[in-house]
VMD Tcl script that builds the backbone (N, CA, C; Angstrom):
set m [mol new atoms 486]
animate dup $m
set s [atomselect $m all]
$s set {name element resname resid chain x y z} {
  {N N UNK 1 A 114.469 34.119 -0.729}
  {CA C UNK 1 A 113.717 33.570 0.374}
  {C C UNK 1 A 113.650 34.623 1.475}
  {N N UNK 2 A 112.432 34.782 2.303}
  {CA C UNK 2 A 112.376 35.938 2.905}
  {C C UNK 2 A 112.185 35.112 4.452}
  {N N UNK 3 A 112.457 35.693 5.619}
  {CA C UNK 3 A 112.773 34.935 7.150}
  {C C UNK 3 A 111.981 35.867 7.710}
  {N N UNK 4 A 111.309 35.535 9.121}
  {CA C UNK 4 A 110.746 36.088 9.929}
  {C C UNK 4 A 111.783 36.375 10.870}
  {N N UNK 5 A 112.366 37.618 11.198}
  {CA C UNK 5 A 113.293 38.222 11.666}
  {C C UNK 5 A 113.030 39.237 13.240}
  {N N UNK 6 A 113.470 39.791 13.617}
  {CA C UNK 6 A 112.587 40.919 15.309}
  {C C UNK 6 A 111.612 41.186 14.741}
  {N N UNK 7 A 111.019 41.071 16.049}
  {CA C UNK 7 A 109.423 42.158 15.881}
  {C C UNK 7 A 108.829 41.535 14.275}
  {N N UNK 8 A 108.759 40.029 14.376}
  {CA C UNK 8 A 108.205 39.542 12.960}
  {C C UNK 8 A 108.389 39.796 11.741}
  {N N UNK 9 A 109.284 41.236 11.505}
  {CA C UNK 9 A 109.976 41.727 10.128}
  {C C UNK 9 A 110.585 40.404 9.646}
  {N N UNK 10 A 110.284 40.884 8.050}
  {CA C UNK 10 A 110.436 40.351 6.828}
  {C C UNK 10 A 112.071 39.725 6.617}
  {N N UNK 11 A 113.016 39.419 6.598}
  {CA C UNK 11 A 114.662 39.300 6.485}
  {C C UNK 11 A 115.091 38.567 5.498}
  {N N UNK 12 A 115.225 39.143 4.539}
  {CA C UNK 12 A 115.746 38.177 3.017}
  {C C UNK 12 A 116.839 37.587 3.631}
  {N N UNK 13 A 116.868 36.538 2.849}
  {CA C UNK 13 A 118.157 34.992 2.727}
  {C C UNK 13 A 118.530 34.852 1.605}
  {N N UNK 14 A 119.994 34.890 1.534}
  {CA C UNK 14 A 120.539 34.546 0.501}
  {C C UNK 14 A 120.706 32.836 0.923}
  {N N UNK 15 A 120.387 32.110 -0.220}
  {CA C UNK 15 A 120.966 31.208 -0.646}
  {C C UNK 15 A 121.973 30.677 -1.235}
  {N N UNK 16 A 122.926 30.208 -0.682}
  {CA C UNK 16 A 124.064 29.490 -1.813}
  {C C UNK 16 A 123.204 28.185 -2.932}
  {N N UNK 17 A 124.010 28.710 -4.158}
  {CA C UNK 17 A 123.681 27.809 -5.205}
  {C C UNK 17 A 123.610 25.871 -4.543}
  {N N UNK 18 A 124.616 25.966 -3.875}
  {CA C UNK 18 A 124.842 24.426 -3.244}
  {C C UNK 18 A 123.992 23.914 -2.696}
  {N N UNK 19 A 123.053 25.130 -1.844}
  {CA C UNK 19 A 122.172 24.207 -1.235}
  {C C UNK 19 A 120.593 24.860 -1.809}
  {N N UNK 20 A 120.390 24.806 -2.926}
  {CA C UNK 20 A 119.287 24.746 -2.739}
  {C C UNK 20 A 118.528 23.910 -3.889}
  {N N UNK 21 A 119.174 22.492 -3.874}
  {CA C UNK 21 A 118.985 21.085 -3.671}
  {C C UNK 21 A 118.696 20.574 -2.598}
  {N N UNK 22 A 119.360 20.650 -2.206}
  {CA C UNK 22 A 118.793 20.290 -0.463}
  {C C UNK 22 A 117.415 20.866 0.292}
  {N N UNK 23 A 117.402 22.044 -0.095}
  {CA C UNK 23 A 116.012 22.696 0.601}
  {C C UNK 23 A 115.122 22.150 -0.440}
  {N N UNK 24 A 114.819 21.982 -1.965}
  {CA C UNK 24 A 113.897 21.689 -2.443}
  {C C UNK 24 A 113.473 20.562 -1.795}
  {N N UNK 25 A 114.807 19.948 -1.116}
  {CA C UNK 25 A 114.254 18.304 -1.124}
  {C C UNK 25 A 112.954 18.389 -0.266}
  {N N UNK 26 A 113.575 19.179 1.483}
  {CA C UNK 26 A 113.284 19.005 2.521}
  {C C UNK 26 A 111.846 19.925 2.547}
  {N N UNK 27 A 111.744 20.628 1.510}
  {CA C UNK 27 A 109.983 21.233 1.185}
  {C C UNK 27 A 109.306 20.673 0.197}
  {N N UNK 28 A 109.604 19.724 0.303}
  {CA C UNK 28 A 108.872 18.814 -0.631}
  {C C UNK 28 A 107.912 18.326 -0.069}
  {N N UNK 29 A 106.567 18.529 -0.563}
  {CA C UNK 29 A 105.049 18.021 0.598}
  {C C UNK 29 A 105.228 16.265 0.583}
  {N N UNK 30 A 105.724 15.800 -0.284}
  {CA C UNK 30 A 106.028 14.242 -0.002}
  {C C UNK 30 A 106.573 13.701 1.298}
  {N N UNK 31 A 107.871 14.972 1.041}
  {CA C UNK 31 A 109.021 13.788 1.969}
  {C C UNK 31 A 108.722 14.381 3.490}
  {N N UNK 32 A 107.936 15.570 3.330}
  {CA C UNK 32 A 107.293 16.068 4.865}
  {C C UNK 32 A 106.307 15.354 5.342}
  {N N UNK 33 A 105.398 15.008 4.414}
  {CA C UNK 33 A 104.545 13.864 5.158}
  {C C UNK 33 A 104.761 12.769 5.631}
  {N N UNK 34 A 105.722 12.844 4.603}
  {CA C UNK 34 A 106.718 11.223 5.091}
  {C C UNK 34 A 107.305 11.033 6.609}
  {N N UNK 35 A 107.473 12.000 6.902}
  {CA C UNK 35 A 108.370 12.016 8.046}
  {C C UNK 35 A 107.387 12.781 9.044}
  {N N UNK 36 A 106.538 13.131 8.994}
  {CA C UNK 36 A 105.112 13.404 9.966}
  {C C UNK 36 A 104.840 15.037 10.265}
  {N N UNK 37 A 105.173 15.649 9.338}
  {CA C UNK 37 A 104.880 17.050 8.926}
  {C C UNK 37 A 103.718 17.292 8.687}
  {N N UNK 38 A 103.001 18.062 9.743}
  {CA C UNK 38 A 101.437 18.760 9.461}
  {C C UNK 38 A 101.454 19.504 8.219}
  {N N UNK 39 A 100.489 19.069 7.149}
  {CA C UNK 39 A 100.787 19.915 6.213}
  {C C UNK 39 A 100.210 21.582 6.241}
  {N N UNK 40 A 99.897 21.775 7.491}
  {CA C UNK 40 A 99.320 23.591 7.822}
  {C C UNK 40 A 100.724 24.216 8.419}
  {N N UNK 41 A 101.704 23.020 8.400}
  {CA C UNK 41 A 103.102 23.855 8.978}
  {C C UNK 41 A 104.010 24.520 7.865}
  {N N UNK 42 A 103.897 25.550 7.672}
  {CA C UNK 42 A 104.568 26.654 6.537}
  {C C UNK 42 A 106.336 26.445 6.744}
  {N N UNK 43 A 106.525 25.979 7.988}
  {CA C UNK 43 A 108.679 26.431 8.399}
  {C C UNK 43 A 108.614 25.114 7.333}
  {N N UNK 44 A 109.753 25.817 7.075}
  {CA C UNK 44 A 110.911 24.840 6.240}
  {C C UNK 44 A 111.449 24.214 6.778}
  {N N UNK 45 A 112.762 24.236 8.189}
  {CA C UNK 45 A 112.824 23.686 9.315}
  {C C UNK 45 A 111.791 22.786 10.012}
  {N N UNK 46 A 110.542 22.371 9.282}
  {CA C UNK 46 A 110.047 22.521 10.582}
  {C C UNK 46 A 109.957 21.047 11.433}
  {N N UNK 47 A 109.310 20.977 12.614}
  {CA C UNK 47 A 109.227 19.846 13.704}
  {C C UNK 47 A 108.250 19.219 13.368}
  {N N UNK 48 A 108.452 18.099 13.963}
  {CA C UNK 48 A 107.072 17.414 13.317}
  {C C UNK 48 A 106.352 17.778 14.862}
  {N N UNK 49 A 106.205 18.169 15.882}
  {CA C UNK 49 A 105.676 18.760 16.927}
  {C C UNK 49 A 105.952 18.226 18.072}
  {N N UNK 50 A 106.702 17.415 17.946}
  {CA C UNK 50 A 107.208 15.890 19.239}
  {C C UNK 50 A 108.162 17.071 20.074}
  {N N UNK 51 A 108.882 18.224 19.617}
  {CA C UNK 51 A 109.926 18.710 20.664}
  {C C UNK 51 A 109.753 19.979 20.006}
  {N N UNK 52 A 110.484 21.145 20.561}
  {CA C UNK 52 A 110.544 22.333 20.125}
  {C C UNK 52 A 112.075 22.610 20.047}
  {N N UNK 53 A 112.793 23.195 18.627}
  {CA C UNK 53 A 114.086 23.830 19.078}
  {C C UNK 53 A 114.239 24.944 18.452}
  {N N UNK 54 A 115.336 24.983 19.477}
  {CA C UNK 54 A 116.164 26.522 19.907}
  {C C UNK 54 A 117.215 26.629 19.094}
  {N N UNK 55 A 117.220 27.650 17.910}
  {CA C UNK 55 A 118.597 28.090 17.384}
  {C C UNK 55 A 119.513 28.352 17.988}
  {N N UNK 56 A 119.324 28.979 18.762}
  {CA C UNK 56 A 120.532 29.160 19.837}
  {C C UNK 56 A 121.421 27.922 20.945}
  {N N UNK 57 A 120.474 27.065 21.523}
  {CA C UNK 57 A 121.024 25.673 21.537}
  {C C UNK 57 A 121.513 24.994 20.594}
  {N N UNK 58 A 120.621 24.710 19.275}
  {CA C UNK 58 A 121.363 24.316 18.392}
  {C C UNK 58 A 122.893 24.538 17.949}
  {N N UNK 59 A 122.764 26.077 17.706}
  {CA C UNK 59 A 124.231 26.798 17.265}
  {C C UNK 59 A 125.237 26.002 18.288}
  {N N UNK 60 A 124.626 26.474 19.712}
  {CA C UNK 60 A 125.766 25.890 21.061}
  {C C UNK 60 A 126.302 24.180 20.674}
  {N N UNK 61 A 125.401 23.180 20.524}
  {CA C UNK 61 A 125.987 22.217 20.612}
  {C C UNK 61 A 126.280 21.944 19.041}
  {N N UNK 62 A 126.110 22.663 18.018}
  {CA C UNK 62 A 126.988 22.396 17.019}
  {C C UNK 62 A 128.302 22.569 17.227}
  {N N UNK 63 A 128.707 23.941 17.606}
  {CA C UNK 63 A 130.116 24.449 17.949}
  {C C UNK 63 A 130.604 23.839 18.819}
  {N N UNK 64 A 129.649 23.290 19.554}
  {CA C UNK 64 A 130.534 21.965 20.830}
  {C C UNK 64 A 131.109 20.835 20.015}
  {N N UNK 65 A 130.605 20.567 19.010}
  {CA C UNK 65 A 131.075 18.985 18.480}
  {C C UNK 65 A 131.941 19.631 17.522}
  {N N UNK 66 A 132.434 20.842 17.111}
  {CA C UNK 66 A 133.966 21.007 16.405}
  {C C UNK 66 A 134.525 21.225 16.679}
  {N N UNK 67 A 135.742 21.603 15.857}
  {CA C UNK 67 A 137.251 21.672 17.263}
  {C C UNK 67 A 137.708 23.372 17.011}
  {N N UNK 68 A 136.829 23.932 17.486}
  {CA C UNK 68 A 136.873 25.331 17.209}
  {C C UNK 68 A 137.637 26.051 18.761}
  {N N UNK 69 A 138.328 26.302 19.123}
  {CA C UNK 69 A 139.141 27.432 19.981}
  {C C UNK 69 A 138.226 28.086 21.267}
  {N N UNK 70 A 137.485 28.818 20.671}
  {CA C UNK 70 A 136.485 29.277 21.240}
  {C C UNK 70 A 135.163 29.361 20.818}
  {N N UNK 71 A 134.374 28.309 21.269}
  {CA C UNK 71 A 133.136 28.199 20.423}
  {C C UNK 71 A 131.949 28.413 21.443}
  {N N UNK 72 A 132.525 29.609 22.361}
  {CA C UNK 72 A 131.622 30.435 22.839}
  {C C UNK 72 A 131.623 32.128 22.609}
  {N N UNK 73 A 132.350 32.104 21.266}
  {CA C UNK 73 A 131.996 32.912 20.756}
  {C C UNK 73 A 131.057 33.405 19.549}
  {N N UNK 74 A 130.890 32.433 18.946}
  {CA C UNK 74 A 130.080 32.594 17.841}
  {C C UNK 74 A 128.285 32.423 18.401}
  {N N UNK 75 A 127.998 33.750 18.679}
  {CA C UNK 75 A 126.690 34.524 18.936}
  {C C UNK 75 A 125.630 35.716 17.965}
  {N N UNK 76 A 125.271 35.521 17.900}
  {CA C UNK 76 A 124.299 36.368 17.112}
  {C C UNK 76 A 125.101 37.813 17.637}
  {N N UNK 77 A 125.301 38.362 18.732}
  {CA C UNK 77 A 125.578 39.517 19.267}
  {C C UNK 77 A 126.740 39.821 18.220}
  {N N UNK 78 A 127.693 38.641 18.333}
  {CA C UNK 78 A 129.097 39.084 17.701}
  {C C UNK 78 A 128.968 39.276 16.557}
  {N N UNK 79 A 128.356 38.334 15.837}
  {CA C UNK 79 A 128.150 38.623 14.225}
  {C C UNK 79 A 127.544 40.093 13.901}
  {N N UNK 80 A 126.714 40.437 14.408}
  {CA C UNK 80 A 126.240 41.725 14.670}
  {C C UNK 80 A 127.116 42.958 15.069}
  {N N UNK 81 A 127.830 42.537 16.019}
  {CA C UNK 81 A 129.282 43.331 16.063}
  {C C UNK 81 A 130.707 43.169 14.745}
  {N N UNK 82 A 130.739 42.698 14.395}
  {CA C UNK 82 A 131.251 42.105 13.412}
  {C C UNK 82 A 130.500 42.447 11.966}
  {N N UNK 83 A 129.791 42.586 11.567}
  {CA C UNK 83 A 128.824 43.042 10.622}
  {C C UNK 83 A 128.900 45.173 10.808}
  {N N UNK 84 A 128.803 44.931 12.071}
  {CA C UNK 84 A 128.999 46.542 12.168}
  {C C UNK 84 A 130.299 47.180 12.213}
  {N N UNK 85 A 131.756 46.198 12.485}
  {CA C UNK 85 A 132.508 46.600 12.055}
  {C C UNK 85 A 132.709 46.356 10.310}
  {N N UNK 86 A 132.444 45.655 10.462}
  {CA C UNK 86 A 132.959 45.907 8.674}
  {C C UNK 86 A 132.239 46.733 8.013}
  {N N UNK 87 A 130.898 47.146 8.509}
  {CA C UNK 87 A 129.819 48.209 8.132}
  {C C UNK 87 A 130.898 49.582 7.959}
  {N N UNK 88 A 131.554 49.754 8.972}
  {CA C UNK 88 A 132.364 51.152 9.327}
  {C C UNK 88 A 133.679 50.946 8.078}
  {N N UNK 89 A 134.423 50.052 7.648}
  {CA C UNK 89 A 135.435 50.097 7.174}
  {C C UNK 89 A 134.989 50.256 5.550}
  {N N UNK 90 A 133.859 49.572 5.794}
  {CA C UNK 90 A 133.267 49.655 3.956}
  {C C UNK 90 A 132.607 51.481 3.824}
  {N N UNK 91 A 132.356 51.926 4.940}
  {CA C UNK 91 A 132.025 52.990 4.955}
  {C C UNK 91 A 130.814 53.830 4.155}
  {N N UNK 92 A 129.422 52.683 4.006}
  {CA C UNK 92 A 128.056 52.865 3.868}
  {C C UNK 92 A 127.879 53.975 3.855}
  {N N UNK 93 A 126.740 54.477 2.356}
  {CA C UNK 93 A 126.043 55.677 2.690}
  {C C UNK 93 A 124.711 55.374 3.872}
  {N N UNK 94 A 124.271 56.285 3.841}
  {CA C UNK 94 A 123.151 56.390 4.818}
  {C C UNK 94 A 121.970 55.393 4.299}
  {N N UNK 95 A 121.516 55.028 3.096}
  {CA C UNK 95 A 120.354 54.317 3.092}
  {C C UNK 95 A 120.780 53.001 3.073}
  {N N UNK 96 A 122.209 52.793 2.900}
  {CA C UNK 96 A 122.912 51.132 2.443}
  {C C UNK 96 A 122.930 50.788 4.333}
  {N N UNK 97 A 123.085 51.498 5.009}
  {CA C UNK 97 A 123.579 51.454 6.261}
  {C C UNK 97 A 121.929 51.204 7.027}
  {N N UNK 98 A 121.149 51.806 6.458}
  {CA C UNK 98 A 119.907 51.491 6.714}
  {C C UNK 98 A 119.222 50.246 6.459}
  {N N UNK 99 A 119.279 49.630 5.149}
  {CA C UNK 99 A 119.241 48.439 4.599}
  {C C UNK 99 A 119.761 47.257 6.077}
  {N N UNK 100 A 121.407 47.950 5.857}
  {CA C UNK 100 A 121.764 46.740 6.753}
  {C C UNK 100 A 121.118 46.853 8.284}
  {N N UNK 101 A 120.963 47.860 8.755}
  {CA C UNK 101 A 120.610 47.846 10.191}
  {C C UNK 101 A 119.150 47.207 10.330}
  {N N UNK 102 A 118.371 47.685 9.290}
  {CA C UNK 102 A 116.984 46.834 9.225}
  {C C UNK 102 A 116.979 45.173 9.300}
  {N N UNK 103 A 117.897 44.691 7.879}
  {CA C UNK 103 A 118.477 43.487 7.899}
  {C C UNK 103 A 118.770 42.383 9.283}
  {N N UNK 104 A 119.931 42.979 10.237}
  {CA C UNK 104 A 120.221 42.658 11.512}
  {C C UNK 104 A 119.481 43.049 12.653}
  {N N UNK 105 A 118.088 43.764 11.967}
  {CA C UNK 105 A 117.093 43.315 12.792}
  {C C UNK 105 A 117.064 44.412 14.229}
  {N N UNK 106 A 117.742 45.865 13.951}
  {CA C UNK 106 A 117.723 47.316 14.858}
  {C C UNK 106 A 117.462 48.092 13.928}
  {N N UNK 107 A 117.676 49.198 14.815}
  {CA C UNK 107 A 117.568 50.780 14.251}
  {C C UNK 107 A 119.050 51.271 14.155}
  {N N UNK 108 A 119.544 51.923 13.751}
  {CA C UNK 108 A 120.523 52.865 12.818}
  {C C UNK 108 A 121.278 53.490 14.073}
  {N N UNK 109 A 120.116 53.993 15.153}
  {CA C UNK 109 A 120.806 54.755 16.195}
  {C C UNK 109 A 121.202 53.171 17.372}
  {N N UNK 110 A 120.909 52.307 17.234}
  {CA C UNK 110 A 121.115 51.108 18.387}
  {C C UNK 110 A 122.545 50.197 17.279}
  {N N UNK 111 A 122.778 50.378 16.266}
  {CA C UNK 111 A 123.932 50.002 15.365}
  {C C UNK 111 A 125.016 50.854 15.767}
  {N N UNK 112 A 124.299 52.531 15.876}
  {CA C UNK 112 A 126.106 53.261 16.276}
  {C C UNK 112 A 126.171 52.919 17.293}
  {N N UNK 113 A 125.227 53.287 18.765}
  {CA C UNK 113 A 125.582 53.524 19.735}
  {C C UNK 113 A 126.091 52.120 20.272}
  {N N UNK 114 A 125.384 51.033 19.751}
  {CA C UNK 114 A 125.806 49.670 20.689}
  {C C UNK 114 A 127.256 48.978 19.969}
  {N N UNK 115 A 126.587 48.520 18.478}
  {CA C UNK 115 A 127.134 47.368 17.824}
  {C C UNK 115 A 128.707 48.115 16.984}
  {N N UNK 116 A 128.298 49.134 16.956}
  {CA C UNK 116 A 129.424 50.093 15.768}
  {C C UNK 116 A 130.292 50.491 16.691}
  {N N UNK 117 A 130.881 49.815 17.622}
  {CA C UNK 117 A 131.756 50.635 18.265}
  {C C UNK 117 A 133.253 50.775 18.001}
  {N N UNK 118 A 134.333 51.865 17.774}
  {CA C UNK 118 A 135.747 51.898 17.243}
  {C C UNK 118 A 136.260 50.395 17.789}
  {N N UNK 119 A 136.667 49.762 16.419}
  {CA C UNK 119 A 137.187 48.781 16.895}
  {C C UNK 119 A 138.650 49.243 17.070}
  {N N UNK 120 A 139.467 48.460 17.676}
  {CA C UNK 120 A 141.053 48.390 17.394}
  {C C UNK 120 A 141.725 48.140 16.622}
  {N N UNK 121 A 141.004 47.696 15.595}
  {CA C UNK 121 A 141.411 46.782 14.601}
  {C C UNK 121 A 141.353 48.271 13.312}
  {N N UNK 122 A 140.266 49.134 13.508}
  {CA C UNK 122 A 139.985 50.324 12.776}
  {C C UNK 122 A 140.659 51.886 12.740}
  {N N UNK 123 A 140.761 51.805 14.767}
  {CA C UNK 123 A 141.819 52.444 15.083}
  {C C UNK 123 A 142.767 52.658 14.903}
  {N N UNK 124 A 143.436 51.252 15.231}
  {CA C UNK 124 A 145.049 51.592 14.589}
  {C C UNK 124 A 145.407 51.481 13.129}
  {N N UNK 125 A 144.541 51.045 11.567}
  {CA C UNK 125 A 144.693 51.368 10.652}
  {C C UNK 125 A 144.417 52.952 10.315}
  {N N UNK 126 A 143.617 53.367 10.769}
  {CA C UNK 126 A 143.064 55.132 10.426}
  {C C UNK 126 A 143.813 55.879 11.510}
  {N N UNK 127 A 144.445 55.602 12.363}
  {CA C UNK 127 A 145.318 56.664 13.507}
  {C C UNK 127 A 146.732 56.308 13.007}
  {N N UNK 128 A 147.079 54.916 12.854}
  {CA C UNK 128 A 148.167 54.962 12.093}
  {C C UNK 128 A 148.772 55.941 11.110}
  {N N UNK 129 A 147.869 56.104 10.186}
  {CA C UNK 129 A 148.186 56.558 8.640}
  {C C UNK 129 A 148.331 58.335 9.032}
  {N N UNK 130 A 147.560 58.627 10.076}
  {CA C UNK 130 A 148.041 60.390 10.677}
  {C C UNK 130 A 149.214 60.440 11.217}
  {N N UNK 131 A 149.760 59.263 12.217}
  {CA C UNK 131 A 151.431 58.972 12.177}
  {C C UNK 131 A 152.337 59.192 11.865}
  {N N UNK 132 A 152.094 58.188 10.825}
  {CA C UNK 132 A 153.517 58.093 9.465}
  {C C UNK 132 A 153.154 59.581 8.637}
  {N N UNK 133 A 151.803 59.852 8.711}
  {CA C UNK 133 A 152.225 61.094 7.557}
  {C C UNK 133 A 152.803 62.053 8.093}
  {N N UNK 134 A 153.024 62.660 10.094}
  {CA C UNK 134 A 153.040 63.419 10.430}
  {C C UNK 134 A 154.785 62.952 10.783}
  {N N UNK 135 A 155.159 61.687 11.027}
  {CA C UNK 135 A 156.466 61.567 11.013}
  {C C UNK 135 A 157.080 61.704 10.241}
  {N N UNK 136 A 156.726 61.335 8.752}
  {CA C UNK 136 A 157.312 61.445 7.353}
  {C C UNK 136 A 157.040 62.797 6.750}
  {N N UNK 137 A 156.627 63.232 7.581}
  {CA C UNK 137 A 156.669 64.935 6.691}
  {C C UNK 137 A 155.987 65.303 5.536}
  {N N UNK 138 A 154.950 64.398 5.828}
  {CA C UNK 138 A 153.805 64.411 4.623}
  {C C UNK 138 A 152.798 65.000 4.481}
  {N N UNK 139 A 152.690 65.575 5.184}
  {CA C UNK 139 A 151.255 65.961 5.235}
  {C C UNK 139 A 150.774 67.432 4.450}
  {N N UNK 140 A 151.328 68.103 3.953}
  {CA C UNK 140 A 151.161 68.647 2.775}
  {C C UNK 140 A 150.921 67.742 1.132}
  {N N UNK 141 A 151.247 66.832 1.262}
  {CA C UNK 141 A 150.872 66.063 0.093}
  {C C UNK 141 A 149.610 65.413 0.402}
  {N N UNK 142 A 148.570 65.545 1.589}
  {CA C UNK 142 A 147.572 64.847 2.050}
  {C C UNK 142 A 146.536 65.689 2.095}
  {N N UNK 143 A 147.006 67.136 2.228}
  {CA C UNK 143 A 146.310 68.145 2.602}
  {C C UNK 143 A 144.907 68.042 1.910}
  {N N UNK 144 A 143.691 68.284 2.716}
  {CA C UNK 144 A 142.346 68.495 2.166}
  {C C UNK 144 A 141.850 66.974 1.455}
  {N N UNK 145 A 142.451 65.640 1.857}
  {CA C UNK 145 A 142.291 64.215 1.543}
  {C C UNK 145 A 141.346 63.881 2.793}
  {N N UNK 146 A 140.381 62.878 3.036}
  {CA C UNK 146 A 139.870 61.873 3.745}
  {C C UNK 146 A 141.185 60.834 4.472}
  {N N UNK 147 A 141.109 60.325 5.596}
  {CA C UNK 147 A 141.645 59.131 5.271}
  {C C UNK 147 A 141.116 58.067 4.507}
  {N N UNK 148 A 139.388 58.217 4.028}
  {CA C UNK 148 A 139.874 56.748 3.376}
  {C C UNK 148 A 140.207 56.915 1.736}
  {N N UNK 149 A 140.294 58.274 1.577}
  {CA C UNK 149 A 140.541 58.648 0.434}
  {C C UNK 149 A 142.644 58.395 -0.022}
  {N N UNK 150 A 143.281 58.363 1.426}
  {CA C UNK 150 A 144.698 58.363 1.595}
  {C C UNK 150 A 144.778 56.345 1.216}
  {N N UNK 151 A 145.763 56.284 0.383}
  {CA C UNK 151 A 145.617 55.019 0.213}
  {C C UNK 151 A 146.900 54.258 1.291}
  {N N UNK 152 A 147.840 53.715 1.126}
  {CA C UNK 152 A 148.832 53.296 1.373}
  {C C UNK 152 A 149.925 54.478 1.441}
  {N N UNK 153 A 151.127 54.786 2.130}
  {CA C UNK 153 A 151.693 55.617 2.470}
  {C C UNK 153 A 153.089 55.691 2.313}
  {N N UNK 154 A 153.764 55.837 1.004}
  {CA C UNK 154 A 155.034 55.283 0.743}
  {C C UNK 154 A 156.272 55.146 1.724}
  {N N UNK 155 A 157.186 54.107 1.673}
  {CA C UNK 155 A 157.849 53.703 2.722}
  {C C UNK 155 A 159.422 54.140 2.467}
  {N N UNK 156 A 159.679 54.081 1.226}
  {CA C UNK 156 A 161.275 54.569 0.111}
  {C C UNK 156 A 161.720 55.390 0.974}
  {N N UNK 157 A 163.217 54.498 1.218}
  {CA C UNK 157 A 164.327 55.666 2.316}
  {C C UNK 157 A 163.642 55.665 3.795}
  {N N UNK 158 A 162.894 55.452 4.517}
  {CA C UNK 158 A 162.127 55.436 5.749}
  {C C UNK 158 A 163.468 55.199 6.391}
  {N N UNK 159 A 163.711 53.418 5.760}
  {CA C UNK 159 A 164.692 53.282 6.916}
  {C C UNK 159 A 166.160 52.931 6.374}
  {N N UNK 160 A 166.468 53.663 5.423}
  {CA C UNK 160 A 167.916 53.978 5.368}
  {C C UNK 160 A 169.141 54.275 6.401}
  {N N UNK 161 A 168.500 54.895 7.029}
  {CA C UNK 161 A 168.984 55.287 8.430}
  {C C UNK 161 A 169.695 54.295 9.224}
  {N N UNK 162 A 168.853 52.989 8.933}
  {CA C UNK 162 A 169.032 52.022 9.846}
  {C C UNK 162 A 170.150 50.912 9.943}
}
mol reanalyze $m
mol bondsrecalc $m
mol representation Tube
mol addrep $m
């Protein structure tokens, strides 16, 4: 299924197997007429024209009626931030990274500079691991490695000491 996404671009949808029973139902020219669907209206979603809504309201007062912590966080922005961190840890070639930045609906250079930013969460796994190798006296066994090529960092005897 393909979505009208920024600037009217194209945005494939995955579907889960689960629901798409449910969507056959609700595009069904029957049960749309039934319920007062212009049949020149193409959305799947769509209104029968009595009100207009807002995904973004929507999202808001869904997350209002669960018992979620902070349910002023879940924003398009974050997922997007969030999408671009895990973009960095999976560590995309250049056209997969392209794919996705098209996908979420920017450019490649508005993904590094805005959404891709060092998380903490990235930091201290990849600054860590220069650490321990430089405390543990390792780093001749690392020599000319990536970190993400360095896997886990053996621990045996560390803390004997202790």
């Amino acid at each position: 299924m393909t979505l009208r996404g920024k600037r009217n671009r194209p945005v494939p949808c995955i579907i889960p197997r689960d629901a798409i029973e449910c969507l056959s139902f609700i595009s069904n020219t029957k049960v749309r007429e039934a319920v007062g669907i212009a049949k020149n209206n193409t959305y799947l979603f769509a209104s029968t024209g009595q009100y207009n809504v807002r995904f973004y309201e929507l999202l808001r007062a869904i997350c209002g009626e669960l018992s979620l912590s902070h349910p002023d966080r879940i924003t398009s922005v974050n997922l997007r931030k969030y999408t671009a961190t895990l973009s960095q840890v999976l560590n995309l070639k250049p056209n997969v990274l392209q794919w996705l930045c098209s996908h979420l609906g920017h450019t490649t250079r508005v993904h590094l500079d805005h959404y891709r930013q060092m998380s903490g969460f990235i930091e201290r796994v990849k600054i860590s691991k220069v650490l321990l190798m430089q405390d543990m006296n390792l780093t001749e066994k690392f020599v000319g490695k990536s970190l993400d090529e360095i896997g886990s960092i053996p621990f045996e005897g560390i803390f004997d000491d202790f």
